[in-house]
C-alpha positions as CSV (number, residue, x, y, z in Angstrom):
1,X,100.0,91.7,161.3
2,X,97.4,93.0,159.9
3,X,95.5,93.0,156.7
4,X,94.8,96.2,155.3
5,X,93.1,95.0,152.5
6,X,91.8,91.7,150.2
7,X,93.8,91.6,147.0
8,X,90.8,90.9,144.6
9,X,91.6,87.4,142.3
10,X,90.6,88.7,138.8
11,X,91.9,88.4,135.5
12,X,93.9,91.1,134.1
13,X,96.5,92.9,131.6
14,X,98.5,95.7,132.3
15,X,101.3,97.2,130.3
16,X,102.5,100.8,131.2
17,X,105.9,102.3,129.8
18,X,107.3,105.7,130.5
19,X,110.5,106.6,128.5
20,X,111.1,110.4,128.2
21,X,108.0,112.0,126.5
22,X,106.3,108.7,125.7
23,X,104.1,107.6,127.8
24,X,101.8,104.0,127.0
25,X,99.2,102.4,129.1
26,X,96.9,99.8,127.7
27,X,94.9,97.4,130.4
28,X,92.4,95.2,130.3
29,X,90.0,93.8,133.2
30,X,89.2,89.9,132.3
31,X,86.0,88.4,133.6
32,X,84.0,85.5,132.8
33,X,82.3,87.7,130.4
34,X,85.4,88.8,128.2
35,X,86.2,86.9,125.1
36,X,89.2,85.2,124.2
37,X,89.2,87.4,121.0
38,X,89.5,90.6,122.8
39,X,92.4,89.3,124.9
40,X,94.3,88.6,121.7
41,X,93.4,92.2,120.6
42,X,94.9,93.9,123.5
43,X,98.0,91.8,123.4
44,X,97.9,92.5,119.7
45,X,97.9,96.1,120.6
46,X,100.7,95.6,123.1
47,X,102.9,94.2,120.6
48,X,102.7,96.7,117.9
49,X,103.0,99.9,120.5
50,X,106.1,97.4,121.5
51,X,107.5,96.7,117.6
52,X,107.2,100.6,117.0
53,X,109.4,101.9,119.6
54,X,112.4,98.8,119.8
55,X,113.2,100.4,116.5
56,X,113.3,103.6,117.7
57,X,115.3,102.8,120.5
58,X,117.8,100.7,119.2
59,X,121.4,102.4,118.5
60,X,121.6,102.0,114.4
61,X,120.7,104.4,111.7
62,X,118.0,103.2,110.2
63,X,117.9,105.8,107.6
64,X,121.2,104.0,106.7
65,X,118.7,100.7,106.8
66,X,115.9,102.2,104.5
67,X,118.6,103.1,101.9
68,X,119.9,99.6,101.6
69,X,116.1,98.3,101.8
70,X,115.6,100.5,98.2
71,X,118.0,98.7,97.1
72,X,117.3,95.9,97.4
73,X,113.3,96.7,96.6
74,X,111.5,99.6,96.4
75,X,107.4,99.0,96.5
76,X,105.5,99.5,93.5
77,X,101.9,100.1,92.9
78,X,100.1,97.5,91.3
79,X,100.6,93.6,92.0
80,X,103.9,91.7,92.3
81,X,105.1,89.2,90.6
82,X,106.5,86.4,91.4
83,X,110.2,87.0,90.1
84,X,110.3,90.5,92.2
85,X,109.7,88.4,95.0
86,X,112.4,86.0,94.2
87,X,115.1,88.9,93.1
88,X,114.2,90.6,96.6
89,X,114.9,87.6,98.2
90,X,117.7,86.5,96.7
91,X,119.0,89.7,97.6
92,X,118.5,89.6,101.2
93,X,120.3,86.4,101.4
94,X,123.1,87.8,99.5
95,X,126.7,88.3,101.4
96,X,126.5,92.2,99.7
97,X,123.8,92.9,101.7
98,X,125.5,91.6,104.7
99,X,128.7,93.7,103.5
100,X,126.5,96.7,103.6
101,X,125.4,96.6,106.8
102,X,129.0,96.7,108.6
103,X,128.6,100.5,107.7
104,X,125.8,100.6,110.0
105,X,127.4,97.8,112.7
106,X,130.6,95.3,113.0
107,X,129.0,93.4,115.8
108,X,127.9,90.3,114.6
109,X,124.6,90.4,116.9
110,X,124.1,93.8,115.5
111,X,123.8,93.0,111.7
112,X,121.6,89.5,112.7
113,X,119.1,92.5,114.8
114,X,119.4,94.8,111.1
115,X,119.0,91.3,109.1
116,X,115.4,91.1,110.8
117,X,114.7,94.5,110.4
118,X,115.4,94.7,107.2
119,X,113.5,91.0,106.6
120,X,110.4,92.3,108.0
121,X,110.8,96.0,105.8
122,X,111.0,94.4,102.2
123,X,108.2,91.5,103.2
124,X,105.8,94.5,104.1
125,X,107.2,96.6,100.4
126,X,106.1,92.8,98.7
127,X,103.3,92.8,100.6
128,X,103.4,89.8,102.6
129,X,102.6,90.7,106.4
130,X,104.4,89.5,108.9
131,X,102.7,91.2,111.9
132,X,98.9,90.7,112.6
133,X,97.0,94.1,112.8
134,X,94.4,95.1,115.2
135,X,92.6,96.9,112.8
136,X,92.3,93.8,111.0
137,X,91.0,92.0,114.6
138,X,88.9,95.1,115.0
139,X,86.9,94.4,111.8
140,X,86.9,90.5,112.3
141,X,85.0,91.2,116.0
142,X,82.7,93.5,114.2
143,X,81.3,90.9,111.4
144,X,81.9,87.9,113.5
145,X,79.1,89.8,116.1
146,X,76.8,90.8,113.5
């Protein structure tokens, strides 16, 4: 047999996804050169490209979801306080709020996969991030060079 080719040993991330018109690819090369930092950015990358479109391709109607997330808390300008926090909460705990997602799913796995959702929808509206943005790691790289 013969080898056509060496396979080079380098460091490197690759994620490429083609469903219908979307189209993603976002790589990296890693050498001794490349920071630990950047890495995280590009995986950081990866994973909101990736949180964006699960939503979009999952089977619920999530207009349905956005009506029983005003509900439950609609954001505000100006600073929160402490006791909307606590009512919005207390709300997506409740067993109504479970109730009202059967008219979007009966499967149990279903309303746990809305539950998160809708978790991570009123925690953005009360302003406490779940996700870590790259524009955020962006601007840390930049002043942490300087």
């Amino acid at each position: 047999m013969e080898n056509k080719g060496k396979i080079e040993n380098c460091e490197k991330i690759q994620f490429r996804a083609k469903k219908g018109k979307w189209f993603v690819v976002k790589k990296m090369d890693i050498d001794e050169n490349t920071e630990d930092i950047e890495v995280a950015r590009l995986l950081n990358s990866i994973d909101e490209t990736i949180n964006k479109k699960i939503i979009e391709f999952l089977p619920f109607d999530m207009k349905k979801l956005e009506e029983i997330a005003d509900e439950i808390y609609q954001k505000k300008k100006g600073r929160v306080k402490e006791e909307d926090i606590a009512n919005a909460l207390s709300k997506l705990k409740s067993p109504s709020t479970t109730r009202k997602l059967n008219s979007i799913t009966e499967l149990k796995e279903g309303k746990e996969i809305l539950k998160i959702i809708l978790n991570n929808i009123i925690l953005e509206r009360l302003g406490i991030k779940t996700r870590l943005d790259t524009k955020l790691i962006d601007k840390y790289m930049e002043k942490a060079n300087d």
